[in-house]
PDB file of N, CA, C and O in Angstrom:
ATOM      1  N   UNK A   1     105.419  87.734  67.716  1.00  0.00           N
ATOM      2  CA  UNK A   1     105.091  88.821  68.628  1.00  0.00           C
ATOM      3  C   UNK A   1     103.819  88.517  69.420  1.00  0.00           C
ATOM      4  O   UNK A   1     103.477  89.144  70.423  1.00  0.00           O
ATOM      5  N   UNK A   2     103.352  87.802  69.040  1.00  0.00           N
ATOM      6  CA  UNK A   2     101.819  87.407  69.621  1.00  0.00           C
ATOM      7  C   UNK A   2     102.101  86.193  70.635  1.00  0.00           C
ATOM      8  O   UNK A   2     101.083  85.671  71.090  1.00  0.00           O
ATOM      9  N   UNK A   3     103.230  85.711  71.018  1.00  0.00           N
ATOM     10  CA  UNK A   3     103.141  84.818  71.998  1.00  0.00           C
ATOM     11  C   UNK A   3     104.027  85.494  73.240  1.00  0.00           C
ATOM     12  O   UNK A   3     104.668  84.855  74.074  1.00  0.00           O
ATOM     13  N   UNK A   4     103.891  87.093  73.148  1.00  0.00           N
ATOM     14  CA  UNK A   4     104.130  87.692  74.518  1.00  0.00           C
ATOM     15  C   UNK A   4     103.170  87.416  75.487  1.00  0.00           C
ATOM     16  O   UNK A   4     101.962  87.560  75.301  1.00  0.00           O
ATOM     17  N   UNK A   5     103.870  86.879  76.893  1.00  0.00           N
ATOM     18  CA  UNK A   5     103.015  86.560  78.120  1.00  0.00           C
ATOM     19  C   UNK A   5     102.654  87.635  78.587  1.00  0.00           C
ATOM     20  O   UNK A   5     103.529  88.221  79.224  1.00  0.00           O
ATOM     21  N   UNK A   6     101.481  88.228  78.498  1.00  0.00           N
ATOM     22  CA  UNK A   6     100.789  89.735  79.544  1.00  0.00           C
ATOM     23  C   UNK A   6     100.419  89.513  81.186  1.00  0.00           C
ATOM     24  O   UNK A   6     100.108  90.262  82.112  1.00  0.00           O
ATOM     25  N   UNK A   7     100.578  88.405  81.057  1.00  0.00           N
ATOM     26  CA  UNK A   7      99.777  88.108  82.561  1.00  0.00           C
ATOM     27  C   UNK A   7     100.972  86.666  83.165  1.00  0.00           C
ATOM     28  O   UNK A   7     100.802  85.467  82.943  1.00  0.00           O
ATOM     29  N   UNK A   8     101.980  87.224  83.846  1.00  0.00           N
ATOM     30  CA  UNK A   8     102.893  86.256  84.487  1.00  0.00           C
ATOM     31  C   UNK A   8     102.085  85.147  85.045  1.00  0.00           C
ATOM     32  O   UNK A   8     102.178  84.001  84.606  1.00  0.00           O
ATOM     33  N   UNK A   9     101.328  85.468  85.969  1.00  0.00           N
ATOM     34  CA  UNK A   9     100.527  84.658  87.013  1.00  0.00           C
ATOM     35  C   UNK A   9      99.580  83.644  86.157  1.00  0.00           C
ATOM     36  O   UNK A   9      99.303  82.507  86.539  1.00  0.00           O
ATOM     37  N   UNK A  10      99.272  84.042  85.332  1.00  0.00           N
ATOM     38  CA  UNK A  10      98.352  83.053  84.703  1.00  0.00           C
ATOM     39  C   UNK A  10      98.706  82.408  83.376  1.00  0.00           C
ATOM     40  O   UNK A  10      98.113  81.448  82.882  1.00  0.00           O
ATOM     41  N   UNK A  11      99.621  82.975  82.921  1.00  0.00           N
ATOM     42  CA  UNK A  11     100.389  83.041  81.817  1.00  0.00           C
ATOM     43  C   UNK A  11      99.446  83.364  80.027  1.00  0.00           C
ATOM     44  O   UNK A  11      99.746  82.921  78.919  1.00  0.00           O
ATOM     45  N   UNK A  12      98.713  83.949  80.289  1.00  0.00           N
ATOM     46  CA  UNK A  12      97.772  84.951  79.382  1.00  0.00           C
ATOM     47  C   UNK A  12      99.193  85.478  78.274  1.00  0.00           C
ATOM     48  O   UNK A  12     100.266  86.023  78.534  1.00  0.00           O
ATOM     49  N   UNK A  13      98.712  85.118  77.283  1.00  0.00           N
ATOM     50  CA  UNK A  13      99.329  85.757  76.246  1.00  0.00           C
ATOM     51  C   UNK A  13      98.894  86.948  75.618  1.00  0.00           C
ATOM     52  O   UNK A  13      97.737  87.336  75.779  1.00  0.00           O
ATOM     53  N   UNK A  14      99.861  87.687  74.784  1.00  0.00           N
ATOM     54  CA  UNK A  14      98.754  88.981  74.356  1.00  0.00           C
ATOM     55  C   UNK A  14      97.898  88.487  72.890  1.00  0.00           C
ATOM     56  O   UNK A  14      97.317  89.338  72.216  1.00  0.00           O
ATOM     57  N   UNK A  15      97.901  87.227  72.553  1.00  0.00           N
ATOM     58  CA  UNK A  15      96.916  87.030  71.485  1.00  0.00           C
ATOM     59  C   UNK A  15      95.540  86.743  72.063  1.00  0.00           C
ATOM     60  O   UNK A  15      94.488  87.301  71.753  1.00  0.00           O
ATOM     61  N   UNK A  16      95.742  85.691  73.037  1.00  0.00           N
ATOM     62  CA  UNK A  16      94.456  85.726  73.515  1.00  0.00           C
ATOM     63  C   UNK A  16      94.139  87.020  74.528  1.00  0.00           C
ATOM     64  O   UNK A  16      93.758  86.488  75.571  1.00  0.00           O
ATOM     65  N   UNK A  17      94.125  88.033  74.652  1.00  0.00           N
ATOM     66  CA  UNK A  17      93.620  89.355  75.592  1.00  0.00           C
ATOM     67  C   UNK A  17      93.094  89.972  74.102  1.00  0.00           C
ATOM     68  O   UNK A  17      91.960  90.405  73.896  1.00  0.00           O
ATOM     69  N   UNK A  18      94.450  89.889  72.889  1.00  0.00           N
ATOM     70  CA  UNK A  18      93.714  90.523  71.314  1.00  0.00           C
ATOM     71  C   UNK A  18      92.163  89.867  71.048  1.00  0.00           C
ATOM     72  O   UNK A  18      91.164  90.554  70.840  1.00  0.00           O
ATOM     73  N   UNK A  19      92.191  88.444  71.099  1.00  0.00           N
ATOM     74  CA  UNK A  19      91.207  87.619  70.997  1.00  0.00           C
ATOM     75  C   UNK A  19      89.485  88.023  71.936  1.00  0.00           C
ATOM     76  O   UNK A  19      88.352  88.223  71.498  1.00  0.00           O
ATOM     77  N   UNK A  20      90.024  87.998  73.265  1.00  0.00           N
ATOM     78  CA  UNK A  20      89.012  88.536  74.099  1.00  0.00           C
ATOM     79  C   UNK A  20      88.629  89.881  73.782  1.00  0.00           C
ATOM     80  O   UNK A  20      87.446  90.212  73.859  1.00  0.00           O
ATOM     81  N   UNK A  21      89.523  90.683  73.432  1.00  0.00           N
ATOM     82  CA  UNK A  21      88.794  91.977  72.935  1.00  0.00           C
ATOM     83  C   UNK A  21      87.820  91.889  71.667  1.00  0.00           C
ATOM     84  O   UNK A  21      86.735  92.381  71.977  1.00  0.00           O
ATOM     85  N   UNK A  22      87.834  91.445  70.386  1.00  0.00           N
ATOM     86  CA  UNK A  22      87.648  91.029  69.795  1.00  0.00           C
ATOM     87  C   UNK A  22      85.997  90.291  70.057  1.00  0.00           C
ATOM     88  O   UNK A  22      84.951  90.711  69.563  1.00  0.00           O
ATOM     89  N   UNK A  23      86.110  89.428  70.719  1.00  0.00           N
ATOM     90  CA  UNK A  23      84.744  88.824  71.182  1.00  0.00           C
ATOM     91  C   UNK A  23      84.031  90.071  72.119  1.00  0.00           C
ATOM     92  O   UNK A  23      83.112  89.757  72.874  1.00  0.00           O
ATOM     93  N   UNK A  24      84.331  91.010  72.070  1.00  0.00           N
ATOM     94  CA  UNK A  24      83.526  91.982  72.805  1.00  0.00           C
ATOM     95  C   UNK A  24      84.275  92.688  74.174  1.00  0.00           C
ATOM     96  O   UNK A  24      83.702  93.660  74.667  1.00  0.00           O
ATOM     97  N   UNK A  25      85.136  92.364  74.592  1.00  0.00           N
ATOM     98  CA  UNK A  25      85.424  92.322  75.788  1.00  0.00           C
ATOM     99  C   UNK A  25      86.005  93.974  75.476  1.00  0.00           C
ATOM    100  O   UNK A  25      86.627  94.365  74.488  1.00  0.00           O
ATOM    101  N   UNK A  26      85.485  94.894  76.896  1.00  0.00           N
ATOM    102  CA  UNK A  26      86.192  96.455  76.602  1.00  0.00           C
ATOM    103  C   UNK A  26      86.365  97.112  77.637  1.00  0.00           C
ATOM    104  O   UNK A  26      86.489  98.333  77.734  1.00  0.00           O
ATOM    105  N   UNK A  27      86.386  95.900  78.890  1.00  0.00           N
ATOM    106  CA  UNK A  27      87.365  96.505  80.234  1.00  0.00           C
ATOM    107  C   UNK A  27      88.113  95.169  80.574  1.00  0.00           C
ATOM    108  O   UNK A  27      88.231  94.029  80.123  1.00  0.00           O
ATOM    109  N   UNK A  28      88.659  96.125  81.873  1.00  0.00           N
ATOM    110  CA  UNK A  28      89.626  94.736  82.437  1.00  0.00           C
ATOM    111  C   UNK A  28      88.518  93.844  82.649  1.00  0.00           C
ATOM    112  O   UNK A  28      88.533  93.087  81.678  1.00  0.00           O
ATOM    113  N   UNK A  29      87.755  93.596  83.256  1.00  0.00           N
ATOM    114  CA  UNK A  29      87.439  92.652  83.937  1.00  0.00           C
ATOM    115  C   UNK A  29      86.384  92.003  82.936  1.00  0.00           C
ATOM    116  O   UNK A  29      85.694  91.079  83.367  1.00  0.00           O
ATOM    117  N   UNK A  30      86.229  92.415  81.688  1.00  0.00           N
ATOM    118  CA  UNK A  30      85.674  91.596  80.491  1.00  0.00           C
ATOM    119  C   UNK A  30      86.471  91.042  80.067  1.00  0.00           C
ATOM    120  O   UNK A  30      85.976  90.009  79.616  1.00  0.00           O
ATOM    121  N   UNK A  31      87.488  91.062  79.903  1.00  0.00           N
ATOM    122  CA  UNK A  31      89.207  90.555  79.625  1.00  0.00           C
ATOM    123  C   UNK A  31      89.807  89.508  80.711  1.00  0.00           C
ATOM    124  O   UNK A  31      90.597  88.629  80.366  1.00  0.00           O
ATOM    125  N   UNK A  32      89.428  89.650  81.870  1.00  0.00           N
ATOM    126  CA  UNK A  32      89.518  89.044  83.236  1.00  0.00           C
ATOM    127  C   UNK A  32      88.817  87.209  83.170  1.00  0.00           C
ATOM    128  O   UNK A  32      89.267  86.099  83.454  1.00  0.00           O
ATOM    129  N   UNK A  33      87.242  87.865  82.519  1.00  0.00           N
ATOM    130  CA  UNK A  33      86.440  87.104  83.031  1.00  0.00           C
ATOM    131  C   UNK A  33      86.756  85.961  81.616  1.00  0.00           C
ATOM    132  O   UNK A  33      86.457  84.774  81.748  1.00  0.00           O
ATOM    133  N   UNK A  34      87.321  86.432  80.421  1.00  0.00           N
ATOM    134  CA  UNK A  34      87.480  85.974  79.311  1.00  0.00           C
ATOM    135  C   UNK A  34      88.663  84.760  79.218  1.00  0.00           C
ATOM    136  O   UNK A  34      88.449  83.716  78.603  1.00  0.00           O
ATOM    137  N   UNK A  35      89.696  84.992  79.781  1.00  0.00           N
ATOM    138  CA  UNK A  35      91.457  84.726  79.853  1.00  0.00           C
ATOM    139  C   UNK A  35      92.247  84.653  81.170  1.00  0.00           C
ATOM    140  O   UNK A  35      93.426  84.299  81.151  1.00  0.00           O
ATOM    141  N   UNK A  36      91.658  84.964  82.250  1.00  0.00           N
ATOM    142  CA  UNK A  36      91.659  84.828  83.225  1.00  0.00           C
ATOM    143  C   UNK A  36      93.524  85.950  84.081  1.00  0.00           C
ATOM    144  O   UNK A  36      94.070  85.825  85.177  1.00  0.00           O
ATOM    145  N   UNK A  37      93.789  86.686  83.129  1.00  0.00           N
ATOM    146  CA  UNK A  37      94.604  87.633  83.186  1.00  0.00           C
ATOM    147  C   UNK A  37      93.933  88.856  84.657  1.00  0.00           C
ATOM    148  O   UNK A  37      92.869  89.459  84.797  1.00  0.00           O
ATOM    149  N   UNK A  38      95.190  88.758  85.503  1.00  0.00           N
ATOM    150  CA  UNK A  38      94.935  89.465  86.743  1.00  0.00           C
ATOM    151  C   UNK A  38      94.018  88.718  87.585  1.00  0.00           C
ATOM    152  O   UNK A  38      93.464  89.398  88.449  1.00  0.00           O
ATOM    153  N   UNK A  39      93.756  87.627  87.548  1.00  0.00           N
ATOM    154  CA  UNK A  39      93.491  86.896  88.717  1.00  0.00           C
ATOM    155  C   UNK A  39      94.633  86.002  89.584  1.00  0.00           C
ATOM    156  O   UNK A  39      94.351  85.275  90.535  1.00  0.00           O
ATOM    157  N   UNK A  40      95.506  86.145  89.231  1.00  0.00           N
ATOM    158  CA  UNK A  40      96.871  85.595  89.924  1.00  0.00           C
ATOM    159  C   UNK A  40      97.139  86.291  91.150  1.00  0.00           C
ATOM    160  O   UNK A  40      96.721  87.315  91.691  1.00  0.00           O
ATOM    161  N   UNK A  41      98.248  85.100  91.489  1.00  0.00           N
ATOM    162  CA  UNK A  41      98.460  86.034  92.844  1.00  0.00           C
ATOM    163  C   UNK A  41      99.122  87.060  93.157  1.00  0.00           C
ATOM    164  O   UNK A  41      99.412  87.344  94.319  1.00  0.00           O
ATOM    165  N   UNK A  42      99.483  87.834  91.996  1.00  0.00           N
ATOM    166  CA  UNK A  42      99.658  89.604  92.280  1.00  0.00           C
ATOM    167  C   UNK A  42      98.345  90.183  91.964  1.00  0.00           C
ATOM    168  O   UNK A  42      98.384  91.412  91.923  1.00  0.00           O
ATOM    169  N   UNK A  43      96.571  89.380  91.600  1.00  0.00           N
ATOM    170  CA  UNK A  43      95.896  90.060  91.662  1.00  0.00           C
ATOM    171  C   UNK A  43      95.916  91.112  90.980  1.00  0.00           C
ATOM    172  O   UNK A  43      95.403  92.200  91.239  1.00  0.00           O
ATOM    173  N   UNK A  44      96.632  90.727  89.921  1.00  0.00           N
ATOM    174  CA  UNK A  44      96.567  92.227  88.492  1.00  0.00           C
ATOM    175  C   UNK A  44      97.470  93.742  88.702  1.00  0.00           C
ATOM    176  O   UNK A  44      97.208  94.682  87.951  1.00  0.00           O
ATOM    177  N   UNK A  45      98.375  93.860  89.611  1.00  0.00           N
ATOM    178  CA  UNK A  45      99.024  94.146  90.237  1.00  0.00           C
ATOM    179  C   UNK A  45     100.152  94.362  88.896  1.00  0.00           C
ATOM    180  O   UNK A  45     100.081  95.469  88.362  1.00  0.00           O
ATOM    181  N   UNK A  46     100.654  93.885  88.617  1.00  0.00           N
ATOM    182  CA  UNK A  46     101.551  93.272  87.284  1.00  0.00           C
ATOM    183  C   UNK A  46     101.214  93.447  85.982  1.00  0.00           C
ATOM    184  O   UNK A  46     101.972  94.008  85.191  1.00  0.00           O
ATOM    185  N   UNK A  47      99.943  92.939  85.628  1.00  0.00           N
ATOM    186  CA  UNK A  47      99.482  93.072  84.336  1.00  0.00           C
ATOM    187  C   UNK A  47      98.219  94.160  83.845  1.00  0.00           C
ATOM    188  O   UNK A  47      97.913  94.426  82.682  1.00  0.00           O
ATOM    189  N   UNK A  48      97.587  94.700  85.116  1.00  0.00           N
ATOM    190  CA  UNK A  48      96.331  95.469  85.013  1.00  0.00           C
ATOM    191  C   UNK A  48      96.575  96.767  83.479  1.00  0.00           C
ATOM    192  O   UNK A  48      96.067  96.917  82.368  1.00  0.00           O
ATOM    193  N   UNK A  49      97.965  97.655  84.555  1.00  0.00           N
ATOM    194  CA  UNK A  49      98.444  98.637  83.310  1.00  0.00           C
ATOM    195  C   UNK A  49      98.566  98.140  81.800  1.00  0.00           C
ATOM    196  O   UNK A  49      98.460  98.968  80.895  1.00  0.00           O
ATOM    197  N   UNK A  50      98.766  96.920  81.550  1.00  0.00           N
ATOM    198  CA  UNK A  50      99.701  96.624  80.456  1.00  0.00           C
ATOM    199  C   UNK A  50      98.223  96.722  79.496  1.00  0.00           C
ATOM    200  O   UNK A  50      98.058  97.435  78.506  1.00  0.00           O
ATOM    201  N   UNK A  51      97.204  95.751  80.140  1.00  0.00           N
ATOM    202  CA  UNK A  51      96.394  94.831  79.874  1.00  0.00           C
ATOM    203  C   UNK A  51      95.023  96.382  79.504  1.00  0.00           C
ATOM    204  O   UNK A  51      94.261  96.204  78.554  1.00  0.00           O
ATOM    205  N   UNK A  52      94.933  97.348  80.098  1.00  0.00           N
ATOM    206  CA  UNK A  52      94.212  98.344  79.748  1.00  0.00           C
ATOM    207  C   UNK A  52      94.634  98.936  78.650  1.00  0.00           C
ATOM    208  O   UNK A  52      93.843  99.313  77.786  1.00  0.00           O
ATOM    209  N   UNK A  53      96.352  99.137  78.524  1.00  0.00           N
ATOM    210  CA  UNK A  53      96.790 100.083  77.302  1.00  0.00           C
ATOM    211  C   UNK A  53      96.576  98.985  76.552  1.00  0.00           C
ATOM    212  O   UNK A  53      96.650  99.432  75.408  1.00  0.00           O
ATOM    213  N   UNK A  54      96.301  97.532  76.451  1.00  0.00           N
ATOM    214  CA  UNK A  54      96.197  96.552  75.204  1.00  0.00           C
ATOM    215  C   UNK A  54      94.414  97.333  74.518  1.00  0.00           C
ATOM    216  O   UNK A  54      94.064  97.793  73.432  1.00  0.00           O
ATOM    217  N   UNK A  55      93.782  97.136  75.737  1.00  0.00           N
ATOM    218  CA  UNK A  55      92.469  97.958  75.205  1.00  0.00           C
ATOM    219  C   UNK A  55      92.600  99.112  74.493  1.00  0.00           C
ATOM    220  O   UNK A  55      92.569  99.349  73.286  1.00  0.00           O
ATOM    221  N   UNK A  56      92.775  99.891  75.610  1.00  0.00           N
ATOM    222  CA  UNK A  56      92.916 101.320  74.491  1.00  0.00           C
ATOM    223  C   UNK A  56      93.388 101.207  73.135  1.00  0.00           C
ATOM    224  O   UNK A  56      92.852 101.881  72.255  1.00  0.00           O
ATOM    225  N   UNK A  57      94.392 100.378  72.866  1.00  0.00           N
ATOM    226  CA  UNK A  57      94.949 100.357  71.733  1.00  0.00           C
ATOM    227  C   UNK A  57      94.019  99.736  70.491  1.00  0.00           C
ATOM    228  O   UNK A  57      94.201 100.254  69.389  1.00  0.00           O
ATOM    229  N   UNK A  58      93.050  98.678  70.590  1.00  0.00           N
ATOM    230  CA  UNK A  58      92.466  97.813  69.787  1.00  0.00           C
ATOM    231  C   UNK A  58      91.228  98.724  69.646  1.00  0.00           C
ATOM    232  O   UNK A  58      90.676  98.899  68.560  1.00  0.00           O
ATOM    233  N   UNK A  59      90.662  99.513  71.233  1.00  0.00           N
ATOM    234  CA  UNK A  59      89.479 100.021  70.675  1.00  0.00           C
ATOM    235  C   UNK A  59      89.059 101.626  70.525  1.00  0.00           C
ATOM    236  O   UNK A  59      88.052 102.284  70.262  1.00  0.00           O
ATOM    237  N   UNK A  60      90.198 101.803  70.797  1.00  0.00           N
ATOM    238  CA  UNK A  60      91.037 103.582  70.236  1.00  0.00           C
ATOM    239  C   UNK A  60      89.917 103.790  71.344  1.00  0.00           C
ATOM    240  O   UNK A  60      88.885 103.846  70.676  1.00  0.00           O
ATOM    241  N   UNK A  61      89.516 103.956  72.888  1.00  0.00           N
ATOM    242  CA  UNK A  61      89.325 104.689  73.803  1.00  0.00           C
ATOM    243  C   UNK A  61      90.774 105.206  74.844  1.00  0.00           C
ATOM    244  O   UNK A  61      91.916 104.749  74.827  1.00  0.00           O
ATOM    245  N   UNK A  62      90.306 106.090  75.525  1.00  0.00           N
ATOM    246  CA  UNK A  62      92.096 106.477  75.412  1.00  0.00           C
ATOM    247  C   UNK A  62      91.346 105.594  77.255  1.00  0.00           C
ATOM    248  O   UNK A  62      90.265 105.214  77.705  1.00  0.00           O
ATOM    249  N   UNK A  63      93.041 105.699  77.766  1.00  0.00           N
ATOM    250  CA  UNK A  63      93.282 104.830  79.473  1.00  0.00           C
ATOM    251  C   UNK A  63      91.698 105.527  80.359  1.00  0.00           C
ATOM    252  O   UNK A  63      90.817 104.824  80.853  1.00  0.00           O
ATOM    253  N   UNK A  64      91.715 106.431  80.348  1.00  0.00           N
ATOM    254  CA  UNK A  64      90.509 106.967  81.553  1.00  0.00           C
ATOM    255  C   UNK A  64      89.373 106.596  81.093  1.00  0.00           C
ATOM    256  O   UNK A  64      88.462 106.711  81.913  1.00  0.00           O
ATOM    257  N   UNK A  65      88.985 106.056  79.747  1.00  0.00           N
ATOM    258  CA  UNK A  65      87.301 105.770  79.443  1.00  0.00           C
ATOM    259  C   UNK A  65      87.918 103.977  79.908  1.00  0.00           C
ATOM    260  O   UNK A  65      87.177 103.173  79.342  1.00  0.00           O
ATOM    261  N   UNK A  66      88.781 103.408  80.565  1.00  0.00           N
ATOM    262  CA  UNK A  66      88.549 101.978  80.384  1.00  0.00           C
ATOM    263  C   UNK A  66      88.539 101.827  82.013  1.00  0.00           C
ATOM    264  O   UNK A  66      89.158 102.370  82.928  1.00  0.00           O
ATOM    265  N   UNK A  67      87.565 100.855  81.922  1.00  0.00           N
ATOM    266  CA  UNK A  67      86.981 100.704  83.916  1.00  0.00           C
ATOM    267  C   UNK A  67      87.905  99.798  84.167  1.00  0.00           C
ATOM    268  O   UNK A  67      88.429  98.901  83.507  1.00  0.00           O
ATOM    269  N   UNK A  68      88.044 100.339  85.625  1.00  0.00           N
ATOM    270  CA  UNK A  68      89.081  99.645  86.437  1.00  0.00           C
ATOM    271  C   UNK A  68      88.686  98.246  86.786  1.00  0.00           C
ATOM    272  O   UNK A  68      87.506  97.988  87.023  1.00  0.00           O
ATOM    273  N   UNK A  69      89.642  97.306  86.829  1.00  0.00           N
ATOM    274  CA  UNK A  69      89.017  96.274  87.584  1.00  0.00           C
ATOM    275  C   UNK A  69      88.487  96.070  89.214  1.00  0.00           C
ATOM    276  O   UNK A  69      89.199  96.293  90.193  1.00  0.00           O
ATOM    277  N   UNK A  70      87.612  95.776  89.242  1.00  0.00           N
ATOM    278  CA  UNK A  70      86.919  95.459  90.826  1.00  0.00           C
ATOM    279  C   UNK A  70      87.906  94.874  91.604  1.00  0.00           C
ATOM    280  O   UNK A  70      88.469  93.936  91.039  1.00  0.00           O
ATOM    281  N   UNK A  71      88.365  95.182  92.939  1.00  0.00           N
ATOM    282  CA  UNK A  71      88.882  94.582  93.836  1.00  0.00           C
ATOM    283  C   UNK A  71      87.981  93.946  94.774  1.00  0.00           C
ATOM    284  O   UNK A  71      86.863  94.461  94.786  1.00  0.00           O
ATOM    285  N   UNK A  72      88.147  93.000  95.538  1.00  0.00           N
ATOM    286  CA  UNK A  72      87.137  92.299  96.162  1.00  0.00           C
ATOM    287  C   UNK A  72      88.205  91.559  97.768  1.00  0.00           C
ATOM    288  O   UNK A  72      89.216  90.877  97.602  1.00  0.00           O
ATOM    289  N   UNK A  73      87.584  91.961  99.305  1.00  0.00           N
ATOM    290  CA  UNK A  73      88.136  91.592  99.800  1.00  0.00           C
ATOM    291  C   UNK A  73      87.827  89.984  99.940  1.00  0.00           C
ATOM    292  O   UNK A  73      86.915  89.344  99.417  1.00  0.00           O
ATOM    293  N   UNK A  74      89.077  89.447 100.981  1.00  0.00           N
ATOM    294  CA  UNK A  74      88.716  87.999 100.981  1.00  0.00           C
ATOM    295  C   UNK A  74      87.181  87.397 101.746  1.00  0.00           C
ATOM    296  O   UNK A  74      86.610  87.908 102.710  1.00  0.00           O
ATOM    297  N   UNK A  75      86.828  86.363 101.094  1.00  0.00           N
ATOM    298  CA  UNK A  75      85.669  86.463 101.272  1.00  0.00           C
ATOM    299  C   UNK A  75      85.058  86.283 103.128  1.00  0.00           C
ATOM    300  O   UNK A  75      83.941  86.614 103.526  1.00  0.00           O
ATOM    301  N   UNK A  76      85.833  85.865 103.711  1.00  0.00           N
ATOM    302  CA  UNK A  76      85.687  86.154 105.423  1.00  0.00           C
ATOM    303  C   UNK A  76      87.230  86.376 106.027  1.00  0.00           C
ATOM    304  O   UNK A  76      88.211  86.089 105.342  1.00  0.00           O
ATOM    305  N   UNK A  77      87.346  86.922 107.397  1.00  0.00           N
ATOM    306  CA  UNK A  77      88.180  87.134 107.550  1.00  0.00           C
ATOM    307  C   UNK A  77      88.802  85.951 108.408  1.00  0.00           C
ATOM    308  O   UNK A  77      88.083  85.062 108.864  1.00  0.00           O
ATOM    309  N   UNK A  78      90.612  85.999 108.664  1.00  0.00           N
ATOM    310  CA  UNK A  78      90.731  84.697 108.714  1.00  0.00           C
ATOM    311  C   UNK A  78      91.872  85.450 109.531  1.00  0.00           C
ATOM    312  O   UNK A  78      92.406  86.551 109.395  1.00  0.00           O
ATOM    313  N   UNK A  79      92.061  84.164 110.645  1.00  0.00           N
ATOM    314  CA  UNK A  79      93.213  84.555 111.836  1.00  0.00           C
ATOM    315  C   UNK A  79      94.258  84.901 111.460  1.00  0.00           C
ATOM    316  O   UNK A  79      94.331  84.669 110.254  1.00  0.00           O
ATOM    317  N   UNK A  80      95.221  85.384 111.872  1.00  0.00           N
ATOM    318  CA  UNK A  80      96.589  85.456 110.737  1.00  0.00           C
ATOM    319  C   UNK A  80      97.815  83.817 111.824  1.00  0.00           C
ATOM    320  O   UNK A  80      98.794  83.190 111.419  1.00  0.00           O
ATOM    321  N   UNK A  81      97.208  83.758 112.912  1.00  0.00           N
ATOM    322  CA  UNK A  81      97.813  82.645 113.675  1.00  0.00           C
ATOM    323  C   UNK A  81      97.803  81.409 112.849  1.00  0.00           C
ATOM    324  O   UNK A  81      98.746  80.625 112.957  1.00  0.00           O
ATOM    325  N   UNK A  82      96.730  81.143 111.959  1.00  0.00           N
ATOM    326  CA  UNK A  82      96.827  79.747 110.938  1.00  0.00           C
ATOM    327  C   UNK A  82      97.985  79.794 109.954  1.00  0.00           C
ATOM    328  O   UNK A  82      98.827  78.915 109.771  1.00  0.00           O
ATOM    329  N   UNK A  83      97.896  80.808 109.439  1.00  0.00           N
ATOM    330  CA  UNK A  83      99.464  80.893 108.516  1.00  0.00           C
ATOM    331  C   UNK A  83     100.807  80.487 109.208  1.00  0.00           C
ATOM    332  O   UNK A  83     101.735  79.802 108.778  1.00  0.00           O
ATOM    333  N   UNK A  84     100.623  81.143 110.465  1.00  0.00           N
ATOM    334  CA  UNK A  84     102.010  80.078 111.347  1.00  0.00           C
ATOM    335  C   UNK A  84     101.850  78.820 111.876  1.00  0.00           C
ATOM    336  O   UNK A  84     102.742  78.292 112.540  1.00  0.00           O
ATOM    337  N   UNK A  85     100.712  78.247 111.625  1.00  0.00           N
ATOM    338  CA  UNK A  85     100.734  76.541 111.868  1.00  0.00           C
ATOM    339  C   UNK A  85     100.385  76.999 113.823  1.00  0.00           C
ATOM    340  O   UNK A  85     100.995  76.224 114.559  1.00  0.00           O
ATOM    341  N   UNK A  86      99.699  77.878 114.451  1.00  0.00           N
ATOM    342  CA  UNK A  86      99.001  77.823 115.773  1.00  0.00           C
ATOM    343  C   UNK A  86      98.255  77.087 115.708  1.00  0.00           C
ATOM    344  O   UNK A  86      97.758  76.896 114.599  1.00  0.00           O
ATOM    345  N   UNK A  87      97.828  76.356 116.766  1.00  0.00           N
ATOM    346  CA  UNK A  87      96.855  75.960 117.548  1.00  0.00           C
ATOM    347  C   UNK A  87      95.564  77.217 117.528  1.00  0.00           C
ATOM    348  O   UNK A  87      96.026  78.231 118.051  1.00  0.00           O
ATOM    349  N   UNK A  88      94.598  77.354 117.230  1.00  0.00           N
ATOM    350  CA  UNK A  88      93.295  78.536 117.535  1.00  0.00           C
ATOM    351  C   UNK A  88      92.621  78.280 119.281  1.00  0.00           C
ATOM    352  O   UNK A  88      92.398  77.099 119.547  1.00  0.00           O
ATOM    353  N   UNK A  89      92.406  79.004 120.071  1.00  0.00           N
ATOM    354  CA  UNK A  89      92.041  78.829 121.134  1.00  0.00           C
ATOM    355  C   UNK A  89      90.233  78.361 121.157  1.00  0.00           C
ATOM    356  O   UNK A  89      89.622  77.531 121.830  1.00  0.00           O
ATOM    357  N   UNK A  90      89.890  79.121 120.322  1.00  0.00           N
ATOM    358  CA  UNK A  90      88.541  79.021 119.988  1.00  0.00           C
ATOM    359  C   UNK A  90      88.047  77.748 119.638  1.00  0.00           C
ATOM    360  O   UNK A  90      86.862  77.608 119.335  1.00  0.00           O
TER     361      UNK A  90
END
């Protein structure tokens, strides 16, 4: 039972998210920064829900005491013409 994948994108199992809790970890993004679960490219999208009720469960706080993970836009903004292989005029 412990080699369920929680995190498709990264392929995070739920022993190691048990594990990261364990070492202290008691939000997403202590869990994030631990196992690297929800940094994929659904961006936690997929696993965020799963991966909070894993908390709640290990550290008996119920879903609303556990902090959300930070979203962060990309770090500059970027033409959307490069994704189609354009030429930039600039």
């Amino acid at each position: 039972m412990k080699d369920i994948i929680i995190c498709r994108c990264e392929e995070v199992k739920l022993s190691e998210i048990e594990k990261a809790i364990e070492d202290g970890a008691e939000t997403i993004d202590g869990v994030k920064r631990r196992t690297r679960a929800g940094m994929g490219l659904c961006q936690g999208k997929t696993c965020e829900r799963l991966i909070a009720g894993i908390i709640s469960e290990k550290t008996k706080k119920s879903i609303s005491q556990i902090i959300v993970s930070t979203k962060r836009p990309p770090v500059r903004p970027v033409r959307l013409s490069l994704f189609k292989g354009e030429e930039d005029d600039e």
